[in-house]
ZAFI-724134 format. One line per 10 residues: number of its first residue (from 1); their letters; for each residue x, y, z of C-alpha. Coordinates in Angstrom, 3 decimals. Layout:
<atoms>
NUM = a = X,Y,Z  ...
</atoms>
This chain:
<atoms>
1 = xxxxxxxxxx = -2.782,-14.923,-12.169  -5.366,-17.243,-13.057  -8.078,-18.022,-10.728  -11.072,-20.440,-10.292  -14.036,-19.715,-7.764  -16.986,-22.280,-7.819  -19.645,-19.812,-6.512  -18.464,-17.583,-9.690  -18.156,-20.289,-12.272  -21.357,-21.664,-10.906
11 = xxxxxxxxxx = -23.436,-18.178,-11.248  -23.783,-18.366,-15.364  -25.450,-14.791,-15.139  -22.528,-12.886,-13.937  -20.043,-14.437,-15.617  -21.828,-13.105,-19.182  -22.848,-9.552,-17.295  -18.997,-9.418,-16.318  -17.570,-10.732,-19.697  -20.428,-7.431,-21.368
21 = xxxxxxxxxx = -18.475,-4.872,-19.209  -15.107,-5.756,-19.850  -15.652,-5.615,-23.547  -17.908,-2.418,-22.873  -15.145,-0.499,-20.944  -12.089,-1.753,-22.596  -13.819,-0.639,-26.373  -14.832,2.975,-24.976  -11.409,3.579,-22.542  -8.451,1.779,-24.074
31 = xxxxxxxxxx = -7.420,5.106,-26.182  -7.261,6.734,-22.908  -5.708,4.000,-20.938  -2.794,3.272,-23.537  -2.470,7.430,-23.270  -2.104,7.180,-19.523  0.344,4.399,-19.624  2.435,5.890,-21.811  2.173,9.488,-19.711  2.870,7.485,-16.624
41 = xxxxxxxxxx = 6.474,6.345,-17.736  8.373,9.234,-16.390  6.523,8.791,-12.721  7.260,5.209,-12.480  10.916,5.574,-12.936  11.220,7.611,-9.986  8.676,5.996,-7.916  8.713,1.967,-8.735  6.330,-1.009,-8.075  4.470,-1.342,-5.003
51 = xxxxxxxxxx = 4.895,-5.041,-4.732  8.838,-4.356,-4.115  8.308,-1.866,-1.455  5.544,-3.352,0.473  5.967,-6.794,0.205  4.923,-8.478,3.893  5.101,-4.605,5.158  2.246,-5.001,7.679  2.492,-8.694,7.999  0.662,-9.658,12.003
61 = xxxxxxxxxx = -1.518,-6.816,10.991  -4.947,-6.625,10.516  -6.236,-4.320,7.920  -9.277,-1.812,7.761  -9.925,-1.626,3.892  -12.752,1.309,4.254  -15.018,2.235,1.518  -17.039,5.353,0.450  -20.668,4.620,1.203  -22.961,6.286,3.449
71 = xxxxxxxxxx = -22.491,3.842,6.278  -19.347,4.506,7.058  -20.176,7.757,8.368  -21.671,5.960,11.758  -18.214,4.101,12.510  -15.685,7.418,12.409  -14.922,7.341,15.999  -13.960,3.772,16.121  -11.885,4.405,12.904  -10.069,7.463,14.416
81 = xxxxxxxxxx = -9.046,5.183,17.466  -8.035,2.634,15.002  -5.695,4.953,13.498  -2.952,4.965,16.458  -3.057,0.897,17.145  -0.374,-0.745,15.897  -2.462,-3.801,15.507  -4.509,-2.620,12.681  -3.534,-0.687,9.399  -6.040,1.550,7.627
91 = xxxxxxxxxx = -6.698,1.368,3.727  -8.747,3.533,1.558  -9.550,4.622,-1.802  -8.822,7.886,-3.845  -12.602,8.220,-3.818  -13.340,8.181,0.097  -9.323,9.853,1.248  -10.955,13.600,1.152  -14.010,12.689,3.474  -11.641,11.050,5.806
101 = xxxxxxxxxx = -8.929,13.518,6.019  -11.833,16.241,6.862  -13.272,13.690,9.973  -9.492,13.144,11.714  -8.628,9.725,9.824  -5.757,9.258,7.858  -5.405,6.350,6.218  -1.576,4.590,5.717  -2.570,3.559,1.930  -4.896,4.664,-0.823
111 = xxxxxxxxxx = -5.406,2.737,-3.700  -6.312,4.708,-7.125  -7.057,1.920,-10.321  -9.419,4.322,-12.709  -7.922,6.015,-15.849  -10.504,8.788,-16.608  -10.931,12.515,-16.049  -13.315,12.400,-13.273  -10.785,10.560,-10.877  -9.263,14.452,-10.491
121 = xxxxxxxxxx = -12.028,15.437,-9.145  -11.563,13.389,-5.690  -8.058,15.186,-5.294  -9.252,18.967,-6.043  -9.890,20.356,-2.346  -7.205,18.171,-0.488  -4.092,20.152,0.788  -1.635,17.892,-0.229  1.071,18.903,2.567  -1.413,16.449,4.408
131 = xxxxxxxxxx = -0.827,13.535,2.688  3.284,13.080,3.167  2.702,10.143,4.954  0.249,8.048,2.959  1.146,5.957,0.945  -0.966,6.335,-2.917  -0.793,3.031,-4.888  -1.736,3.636,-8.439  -2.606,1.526,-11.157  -0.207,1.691,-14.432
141 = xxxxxxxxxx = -2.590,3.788,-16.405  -4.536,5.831,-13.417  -5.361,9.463,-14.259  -1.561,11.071,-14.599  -2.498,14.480,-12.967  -3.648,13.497,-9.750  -0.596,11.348,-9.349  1.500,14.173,-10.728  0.177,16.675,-7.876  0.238,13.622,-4.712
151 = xxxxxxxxxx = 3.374,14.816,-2.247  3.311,11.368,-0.352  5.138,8.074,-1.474  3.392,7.106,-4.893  4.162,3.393,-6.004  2.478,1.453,-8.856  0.862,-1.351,-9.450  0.242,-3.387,-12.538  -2.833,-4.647,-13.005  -3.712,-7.908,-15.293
161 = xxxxxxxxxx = -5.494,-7.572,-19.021  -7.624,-9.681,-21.091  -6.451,-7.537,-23.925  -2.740,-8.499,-24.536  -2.317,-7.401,-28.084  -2.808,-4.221,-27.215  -2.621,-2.923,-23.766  -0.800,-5.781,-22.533  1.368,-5.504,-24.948  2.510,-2.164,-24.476
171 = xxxxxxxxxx = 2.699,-3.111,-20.671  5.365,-5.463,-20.712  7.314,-3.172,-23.466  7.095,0.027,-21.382  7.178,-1.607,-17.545  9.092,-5.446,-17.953  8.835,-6.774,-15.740  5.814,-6.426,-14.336  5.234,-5.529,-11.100  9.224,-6.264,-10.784
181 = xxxxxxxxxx = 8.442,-10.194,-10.504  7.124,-10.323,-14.258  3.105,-11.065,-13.208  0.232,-9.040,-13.246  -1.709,-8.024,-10.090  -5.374,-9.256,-10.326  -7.919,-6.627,-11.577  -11.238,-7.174,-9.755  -13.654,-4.852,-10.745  -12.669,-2.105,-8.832
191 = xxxxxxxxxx = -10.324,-0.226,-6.903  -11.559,-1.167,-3.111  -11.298,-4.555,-4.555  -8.157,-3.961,-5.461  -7.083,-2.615,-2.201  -8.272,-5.776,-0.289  -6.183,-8.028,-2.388  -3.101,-5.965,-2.008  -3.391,-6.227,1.497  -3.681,-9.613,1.956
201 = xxxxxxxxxx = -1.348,-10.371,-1.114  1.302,-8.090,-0.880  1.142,-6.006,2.801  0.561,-9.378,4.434  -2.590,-8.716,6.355  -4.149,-12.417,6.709  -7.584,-10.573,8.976  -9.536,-8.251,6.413  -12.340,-5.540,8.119  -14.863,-4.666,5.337
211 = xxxxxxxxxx = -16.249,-1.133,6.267  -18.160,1.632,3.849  -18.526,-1.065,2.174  -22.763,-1.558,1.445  -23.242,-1.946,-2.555  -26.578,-1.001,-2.226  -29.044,1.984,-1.182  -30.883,1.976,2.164  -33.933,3.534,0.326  -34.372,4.308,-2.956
221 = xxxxxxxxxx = -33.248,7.676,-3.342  -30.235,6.688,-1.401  -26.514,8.650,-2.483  -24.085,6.067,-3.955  -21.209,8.134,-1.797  -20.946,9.389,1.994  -20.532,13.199,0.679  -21.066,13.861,-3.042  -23.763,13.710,-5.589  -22.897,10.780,-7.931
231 = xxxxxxxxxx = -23.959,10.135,-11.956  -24.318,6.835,-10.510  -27.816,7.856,-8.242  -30.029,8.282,-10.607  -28.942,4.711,-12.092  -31.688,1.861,-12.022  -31.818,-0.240,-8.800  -33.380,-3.531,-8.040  -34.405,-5.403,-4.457  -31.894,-7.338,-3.086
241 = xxxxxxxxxx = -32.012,-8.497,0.799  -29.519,-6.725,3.104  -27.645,-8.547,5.974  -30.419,-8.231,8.398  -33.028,-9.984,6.335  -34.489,-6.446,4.781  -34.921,-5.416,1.253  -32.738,-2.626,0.111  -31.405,-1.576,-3.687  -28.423,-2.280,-5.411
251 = xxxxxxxxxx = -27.880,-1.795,-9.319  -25.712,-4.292,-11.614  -22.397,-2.160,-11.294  -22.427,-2.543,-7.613  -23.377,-6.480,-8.076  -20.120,-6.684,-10.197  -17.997,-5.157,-7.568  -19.591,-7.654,-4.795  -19.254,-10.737,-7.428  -15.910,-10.535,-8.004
261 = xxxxxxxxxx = -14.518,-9.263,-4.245  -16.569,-12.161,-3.413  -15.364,-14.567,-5.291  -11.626,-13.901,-5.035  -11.907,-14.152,-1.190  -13.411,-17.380,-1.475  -10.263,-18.786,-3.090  -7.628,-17.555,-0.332  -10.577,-18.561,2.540  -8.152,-20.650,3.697
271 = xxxxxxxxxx = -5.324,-18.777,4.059  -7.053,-15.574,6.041  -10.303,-14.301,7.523  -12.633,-11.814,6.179  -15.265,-9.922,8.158  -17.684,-7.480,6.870  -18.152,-4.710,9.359  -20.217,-2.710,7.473  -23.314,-3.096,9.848  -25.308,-2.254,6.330
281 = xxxxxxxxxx = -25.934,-3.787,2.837  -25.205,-6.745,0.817  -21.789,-7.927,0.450  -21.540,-11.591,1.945  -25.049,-12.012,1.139  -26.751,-14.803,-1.418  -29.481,-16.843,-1.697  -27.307,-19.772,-3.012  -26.284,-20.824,0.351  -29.197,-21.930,3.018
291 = xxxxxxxxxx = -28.850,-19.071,6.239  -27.882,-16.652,3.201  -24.645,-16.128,3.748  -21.419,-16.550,2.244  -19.340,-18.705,4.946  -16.233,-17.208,3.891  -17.405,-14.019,5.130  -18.100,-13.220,9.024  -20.907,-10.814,9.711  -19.894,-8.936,12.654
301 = xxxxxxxxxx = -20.023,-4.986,14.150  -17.352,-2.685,13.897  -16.486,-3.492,17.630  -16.962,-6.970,17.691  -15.030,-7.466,14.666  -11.954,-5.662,16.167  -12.710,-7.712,18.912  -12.526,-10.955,16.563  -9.369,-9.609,14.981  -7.423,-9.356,17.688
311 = xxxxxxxxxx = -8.164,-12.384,19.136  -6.900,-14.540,15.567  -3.913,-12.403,15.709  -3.081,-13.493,19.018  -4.305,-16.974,19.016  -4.984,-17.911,15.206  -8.405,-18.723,15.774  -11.548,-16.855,16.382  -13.201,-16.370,19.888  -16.724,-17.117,18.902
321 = xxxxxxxxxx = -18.947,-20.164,19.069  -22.758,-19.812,18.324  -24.697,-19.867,21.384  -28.797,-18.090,21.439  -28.108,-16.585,25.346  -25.179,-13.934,24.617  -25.876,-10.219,22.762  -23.296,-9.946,20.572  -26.064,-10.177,17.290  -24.269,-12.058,13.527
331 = xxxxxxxxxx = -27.293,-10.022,12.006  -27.839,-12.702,8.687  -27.696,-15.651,10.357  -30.414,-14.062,12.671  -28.319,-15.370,15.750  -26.281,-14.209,18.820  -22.354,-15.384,19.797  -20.750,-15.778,23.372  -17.427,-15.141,23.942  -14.998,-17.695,25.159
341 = x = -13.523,-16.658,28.118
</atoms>
């Protein structure tokens, strides 16, 4: 699937810092990945491709597509209510499904996308009797043993390569066609990326609620997860402003992940509506626009972005025009909304 977004092609920097960590991972993992897709061949044939199953399964929905950072940890009650409404459907990642299995949540679908050891590590203490009803949704080459020990629906995904001599190759001779429709899934960066695109691609979700979602660090010696230590803390970390106007952290890896997600929802823009409920970080933020924000991207509270969602599912258009007298606060563009009555 070949794409085109002017604020990427535009930003020279990260197109050559993206282009350095493709050819970084792919020369360090592809041993391992070609291993993994190879191992994965016995799975696939009794599970299949996710894109057959799911195809428009939560079309009129709006989905939650929840993340792992510390924020999230202030919006769990709201979640847990969100849960039960048959309005909304709740995505997550293998890296955040243990944390919200131990608060009440239970997500409908995880999304798991990275091929190396340390992915087992986000399955060890979860009592997998617990997950029959989630649905995992794994990358091709996604580490084979915790897919081998998940007791829920597993379905796979396959993800697009620049490397088609080799991995791609071995791809289309081990999966053809891919995906069952013979083309490859985008690959943005990373698996919450991942997880957004699949549900407004393939589950049908047009409204997409950002949450746990910060790519950066409220101080300095800020955790990169909710509830683990992380190899990734004690990386460098640079300023950046956050969506109320203060300066936080963020490193490069995390700029890559909010780049690319970025990007990719300013080509469908048209065709859905994307709100950041994080209440914290980055994403949605740039200095390459005047108020600083990406207009692709609302900037609204948990609540009021449930609020928001609702309404476009009902009407097909939002419920907000911007007025200075009301108190429902779009923190980056430093101004408040009414509600249309």
């Amino acid at each position: 699937m070949q794409v085109t977004s002017d604020y990427l092609t535009k930003n020279n920097d990260f197109r050559e810092f993206l282009n350095k960590c493709s050819d970084n991972t792919g020369a360090v993992s592809m041993g391992l990945w070609v291993k993994n897709l190879r191992e994965n061949r016995v799975l696939f044939r009794k599970c299949g491709w996710a894109i057959e199953k799911l195809q428009d399964k939560e079309r009129g929905k709006a989905a939650i597509i929840m993340g792992a950072s510390p924020a999230i940890h202030k919006q769990l009650d709201t979640l847990r209510k969100l849960q039960d409404d048959n309005d909304f459907v709740l995505c997550g990642i293998s890296s955040n499904l243990e944390y919200l299995l131990n608060n009440g949540i239970r997500p409908k679908y995880i999304m798991t996308a990275d091929a190396d050891i340390s992915q087992g590590e986000f399955f060890e203490n979860i009592d997998m009797d617990k997950v029959k009803d989630i649905t995992l949704i794994a990358n091709l080459f996604a580490y084979p043993p915790m897919l081998k020990k998940w007791k829920g629906p597993l379905r796979f995904l396959g993800l697009g390569t620049s490397d088609q001599k080799n991995l791609g190759r071995k791809q289309k001779k081990w999966y053809s066609p891919i995906n069952g429709n013979g083309m490859e899934f985008p690959s943005i960066v990373a698996q919450y990326n991942i997880m957004a695109i699949f549900a407004f691609l393939v589950l049908g979700c047009q409204v997409l609620l950002f949450v746990g979602h910060e790519l950066s660090f409220q101080e300095k010696e800020s955790k990169y997860y909710v509830d683990r230590d992380d190899p990734r803390d004690k990386e460098a970390r640079f300023p950046h402003g956050d969506i109320y106007g203060n300066i936080v952290h963020t490193s490069p890896k995390l700029l890559a992940v909010k780049y690319s997600l970025e990007g990719f929802l300013e080509i469908i823009a048209g065709a859905g509506w994307f709100i950041n409920c994080t209440e914290a970080g980055i994403f949605g933020i740039s200095k390459r626009f005047p108020d600083l924000h990406l207009p692709w991207i609302q900037q609204l509270t948990l609540e009021n972005g449930i609020a928001q969602a609702r309404r476009i599912m009902k009407d097909g258009e939002p419920f907000y025009v911007p007025d200075e007298t009301s108190s429902i606060i779009v923190p980056n563009m430093r101004s408040r909304v009414s509600l249309r009555k």
